[in-house]
KEFIKE-82404 format. One record per residue (C-alpha): residue number from 1; residue in three letters; x negated, y negated, z. Coordinates in steps of 0.2 Angstrom, whole numbers, plus 5000, padded with zeros to 4 digits. Layout:
KEFIKE-82404
[rec NUM; ALA; [X; Y; Z]]
...
END
This chain:
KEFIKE-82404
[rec 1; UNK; [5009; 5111; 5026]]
[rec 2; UNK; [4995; 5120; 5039]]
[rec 3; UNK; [4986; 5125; 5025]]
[rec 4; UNK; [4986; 5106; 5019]]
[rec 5; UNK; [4980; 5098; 5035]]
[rec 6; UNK; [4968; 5112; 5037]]
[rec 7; UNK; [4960; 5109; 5020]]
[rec 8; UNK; [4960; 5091; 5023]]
[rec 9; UNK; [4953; 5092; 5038]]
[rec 10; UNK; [4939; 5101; 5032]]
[rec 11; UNK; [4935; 5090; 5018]]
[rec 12; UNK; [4930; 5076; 5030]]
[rec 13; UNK; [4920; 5086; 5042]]
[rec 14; UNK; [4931; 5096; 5054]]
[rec 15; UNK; [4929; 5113; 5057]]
[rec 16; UNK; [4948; 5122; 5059]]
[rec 17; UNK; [4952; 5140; 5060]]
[rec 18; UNK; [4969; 5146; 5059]]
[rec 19; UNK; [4977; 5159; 5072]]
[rec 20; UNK; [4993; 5166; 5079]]
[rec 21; UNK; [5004; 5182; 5069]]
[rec 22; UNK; [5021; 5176; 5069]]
[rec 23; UNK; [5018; 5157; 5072]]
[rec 24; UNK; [5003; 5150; 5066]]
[rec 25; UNK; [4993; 5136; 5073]]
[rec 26; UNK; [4979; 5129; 5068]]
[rec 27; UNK; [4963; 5126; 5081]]
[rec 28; UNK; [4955; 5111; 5076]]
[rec 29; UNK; [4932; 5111; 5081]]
[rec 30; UNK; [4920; 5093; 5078]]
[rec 31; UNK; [4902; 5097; 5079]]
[rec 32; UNK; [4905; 5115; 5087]]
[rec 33; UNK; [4915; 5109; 5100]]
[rec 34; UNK; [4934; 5112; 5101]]
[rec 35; UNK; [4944; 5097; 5101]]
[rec 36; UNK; [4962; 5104; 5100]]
[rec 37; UNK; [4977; 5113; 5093]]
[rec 38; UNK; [4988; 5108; 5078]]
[rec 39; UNK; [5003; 5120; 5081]]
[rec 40; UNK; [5017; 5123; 5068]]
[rec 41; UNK; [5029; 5108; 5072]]
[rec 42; UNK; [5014; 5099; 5070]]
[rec 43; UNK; [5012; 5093; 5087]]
[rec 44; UNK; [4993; 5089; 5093]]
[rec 45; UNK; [4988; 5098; 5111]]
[rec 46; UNK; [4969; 5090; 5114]]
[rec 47; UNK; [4957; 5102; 5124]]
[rec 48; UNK; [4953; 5093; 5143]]
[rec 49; UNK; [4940; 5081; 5138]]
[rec 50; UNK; [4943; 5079; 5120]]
[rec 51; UNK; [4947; 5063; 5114]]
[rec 52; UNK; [4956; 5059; 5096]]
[rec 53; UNK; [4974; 5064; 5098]]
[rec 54; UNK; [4979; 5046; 5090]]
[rec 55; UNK; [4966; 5051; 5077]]
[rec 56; UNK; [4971; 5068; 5074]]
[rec 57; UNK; [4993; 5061; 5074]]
[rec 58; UNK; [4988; 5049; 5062]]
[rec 59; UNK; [4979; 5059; 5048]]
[rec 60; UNK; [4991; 5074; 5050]]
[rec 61; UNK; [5005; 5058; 5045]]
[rec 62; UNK; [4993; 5055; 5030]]
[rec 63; UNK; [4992; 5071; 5026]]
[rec 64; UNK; [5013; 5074; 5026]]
[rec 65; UNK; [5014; 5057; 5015]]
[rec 66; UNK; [5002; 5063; 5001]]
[rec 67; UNK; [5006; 5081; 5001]]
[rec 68; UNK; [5012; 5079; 4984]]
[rec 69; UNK; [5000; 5068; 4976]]
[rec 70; UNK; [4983; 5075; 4968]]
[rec 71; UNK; [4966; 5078; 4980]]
[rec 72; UNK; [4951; 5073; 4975]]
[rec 73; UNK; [4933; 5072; 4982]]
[rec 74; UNK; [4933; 5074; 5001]]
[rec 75; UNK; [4948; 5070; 5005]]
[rec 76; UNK; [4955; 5056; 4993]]
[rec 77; UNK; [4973; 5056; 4986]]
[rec 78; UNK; [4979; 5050; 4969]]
[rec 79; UNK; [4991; 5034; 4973]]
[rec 80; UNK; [4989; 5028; 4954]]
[rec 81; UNK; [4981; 5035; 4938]]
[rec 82; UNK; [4980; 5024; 4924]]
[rec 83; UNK; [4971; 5024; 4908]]
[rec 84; UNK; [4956; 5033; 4916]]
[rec 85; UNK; [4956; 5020; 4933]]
[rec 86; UNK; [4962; 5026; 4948]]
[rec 87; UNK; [4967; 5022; 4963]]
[rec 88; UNK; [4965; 5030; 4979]]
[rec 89; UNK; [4969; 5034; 4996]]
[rec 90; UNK; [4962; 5040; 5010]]
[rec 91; UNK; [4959; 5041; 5030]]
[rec 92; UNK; [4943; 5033; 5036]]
[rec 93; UNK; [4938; 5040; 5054]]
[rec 94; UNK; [4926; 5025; 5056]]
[rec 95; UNK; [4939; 5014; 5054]]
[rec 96; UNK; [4954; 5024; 5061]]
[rec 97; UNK; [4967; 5021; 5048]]
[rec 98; UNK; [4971; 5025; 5029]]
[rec 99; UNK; [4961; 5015; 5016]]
[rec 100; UNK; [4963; 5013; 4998]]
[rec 101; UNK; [4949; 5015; 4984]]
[rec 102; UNK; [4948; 5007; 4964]]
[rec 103; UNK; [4938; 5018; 4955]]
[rec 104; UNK; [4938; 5006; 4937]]
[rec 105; UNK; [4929; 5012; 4922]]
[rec 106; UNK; [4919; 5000; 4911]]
[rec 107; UNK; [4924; 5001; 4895]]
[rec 108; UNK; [4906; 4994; 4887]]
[rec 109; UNK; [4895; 5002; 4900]]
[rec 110; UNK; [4906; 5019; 4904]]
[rec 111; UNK; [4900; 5013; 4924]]
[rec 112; UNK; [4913; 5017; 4935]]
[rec 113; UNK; [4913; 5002; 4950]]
[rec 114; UNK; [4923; 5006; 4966]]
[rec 115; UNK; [4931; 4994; 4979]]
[rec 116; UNK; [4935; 5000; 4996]]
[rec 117; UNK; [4951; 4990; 5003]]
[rec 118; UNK; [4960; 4990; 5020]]
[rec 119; UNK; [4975; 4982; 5017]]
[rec 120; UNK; [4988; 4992; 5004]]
[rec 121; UNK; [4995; 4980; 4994]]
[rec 122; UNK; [4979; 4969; 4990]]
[rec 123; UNK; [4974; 4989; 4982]]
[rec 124; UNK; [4988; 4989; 4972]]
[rec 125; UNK; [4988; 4971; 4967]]
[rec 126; UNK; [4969; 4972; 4964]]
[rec 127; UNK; [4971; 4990; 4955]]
[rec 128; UNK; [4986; 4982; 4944]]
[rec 129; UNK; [4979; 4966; 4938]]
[rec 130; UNK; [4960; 4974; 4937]]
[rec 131; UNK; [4967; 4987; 4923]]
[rec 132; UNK; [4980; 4976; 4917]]
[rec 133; UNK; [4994; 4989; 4919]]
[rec 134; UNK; [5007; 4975; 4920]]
[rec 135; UNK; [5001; 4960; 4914]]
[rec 136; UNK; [5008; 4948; 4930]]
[rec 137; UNK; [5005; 4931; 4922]]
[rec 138; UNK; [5019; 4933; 4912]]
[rec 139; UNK; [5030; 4939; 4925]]
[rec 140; UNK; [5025; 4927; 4942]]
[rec 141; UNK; [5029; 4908; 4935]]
[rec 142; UNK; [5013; 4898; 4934]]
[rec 143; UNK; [5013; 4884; 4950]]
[rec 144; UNK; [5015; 4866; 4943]]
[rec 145; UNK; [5005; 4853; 4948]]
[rec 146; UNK; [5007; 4838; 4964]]
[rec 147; UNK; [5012; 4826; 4948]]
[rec 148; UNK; [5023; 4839; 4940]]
[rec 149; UNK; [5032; 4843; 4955]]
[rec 150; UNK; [5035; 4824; 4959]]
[rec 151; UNK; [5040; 4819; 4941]]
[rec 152; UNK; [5055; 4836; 4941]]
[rec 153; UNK; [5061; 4829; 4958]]
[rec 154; UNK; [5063; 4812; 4953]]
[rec 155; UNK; [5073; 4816; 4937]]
[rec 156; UNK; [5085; 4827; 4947]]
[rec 157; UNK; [5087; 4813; 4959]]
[rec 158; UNK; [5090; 4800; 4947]]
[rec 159; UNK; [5100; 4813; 4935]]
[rec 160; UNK; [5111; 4817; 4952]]
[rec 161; UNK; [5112; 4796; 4954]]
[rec 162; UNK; [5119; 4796; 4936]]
[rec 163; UNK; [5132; 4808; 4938]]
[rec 164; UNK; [5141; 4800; 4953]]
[rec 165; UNK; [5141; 4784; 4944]]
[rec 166; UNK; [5150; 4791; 4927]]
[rec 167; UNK; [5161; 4801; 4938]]
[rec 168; UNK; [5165; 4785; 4949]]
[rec 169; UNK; [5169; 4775; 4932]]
[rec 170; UNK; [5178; 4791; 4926]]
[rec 171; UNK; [5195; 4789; 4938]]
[rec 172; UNK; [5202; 4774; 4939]]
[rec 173; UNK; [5204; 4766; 4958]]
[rec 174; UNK; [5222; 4765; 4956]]
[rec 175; UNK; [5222; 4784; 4954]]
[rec 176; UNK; [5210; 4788; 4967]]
[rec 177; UNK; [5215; 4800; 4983]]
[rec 178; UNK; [5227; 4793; 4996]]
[rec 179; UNK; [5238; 4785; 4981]]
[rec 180; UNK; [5255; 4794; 4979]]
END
C-alpha cells in the first residue's frame, strides 16, 4: 500500500523517498522542502511548520478506496469504462477534495471532450446518460403535467365517492351494525 501512495504522490507533484529496514515509512518533500512522514499504519507526522496534514489524510484515504481500480495519467483512477468513455476519479490539491472527470469520445469527429465535476453523483449520472449505458428514460417515469395531475386526482376522488355510495346501497339498513 506504501508503494501505492508513494506512486500517487509522485504523479501529482510530490517528492517521496522511502526509509526504515524492518518497518518502512515513507518521508514525504513539496518543492524541496520536507513536509512529513507517512509511516506503515498509515498515520501522517507533519514536520514543525509544515502545513497539509488534512490534505496528505485525505489523499492517502483516496488512495486506499481506488487501490484496485486502473491508474491512469497523473494520478487519475478508472471508476467506469465503457465503450471507450471513461470516467474518472481523482484528488485535486487546488480544490482539496476527490473530483471526477468524463472523458467521452465523439463517435463522428473521434474528439474526445472532458468534463471535470465536483459532486460524485452528477459524474455518474452525467457519465451514464452521456454514453447511454442505461437508457434512464425508460426506467424513471416521465412527470405528468399540472392538468394531468389534477384530472387523476379528480377521478380517484370521484371514483372513491362512487364506491361508498354502491357499498352504502349494497347492505340493507336493517342489516346494518348495532342490529342483532
Amino acid at each position: 500500500m506504501l508503494e501505492q501512495i508513494a506512486a500517487y504522490l509522485k504523479n501529482i507533484g510530490y517528492t517521496v523517498e522511502e526509509q526504515g529496514r524492518i518497518e518502512k515509512y515513507l518521508v514525504v518533500f513539496r518543492d524541496g522542502r520536507p513536509v512529513g512522514f507517512i509511516l506503515s499504519d498509515l498515520s501522517v507526522k507533519l514536520v514543525t511548520d509544515a502545513e497539509g496534514q488534512e490534505v496528505l489524510k485525505k489523499m492517502i484515504e483516496f488512495v486506499r478506496k481506488n487501490q484496485n481500480n486502473q491508474s491512469i495519467g497523473k494520478g487519475e483512477y478508472v471508476q467506469l469504462n465503457y465503450c471507450g468513455h471513461r470516467l474518472t476519479a481523482f484528488f485535486s490539491q487546488k480544490a482539496m477534495e476527490v473530483q471526477y472527470a468524463t472523458y467521452i469520445r465523439d463517435d463522428e469527429t473521434g474528439e474526445v471532450h472532458s468534463t471535470i465535476y465536483s459532486s460524485r453523483d452528477e459524474a455518474f449520472y452525467k457519465f451514464i446518460t452521456q454514453t447511454q449505458m442505461i437508457d434512464l428514460n425508460r426506467l424513471i417515469p416521465a412527470k405528468k403535467s399540472f392538468r394531468e395531475r389534477i384530472r387523476s386526482r379528480l377521478i380517484r376522488y370521484l371514483l372513491s365517492k362512487s364506491d361508498k355510495a354502491e357499498q352504502s346501497k349494497a347492505v340493507p339498513p336493517y342489516l346494518s351494525k348495532g342490529d342483532d
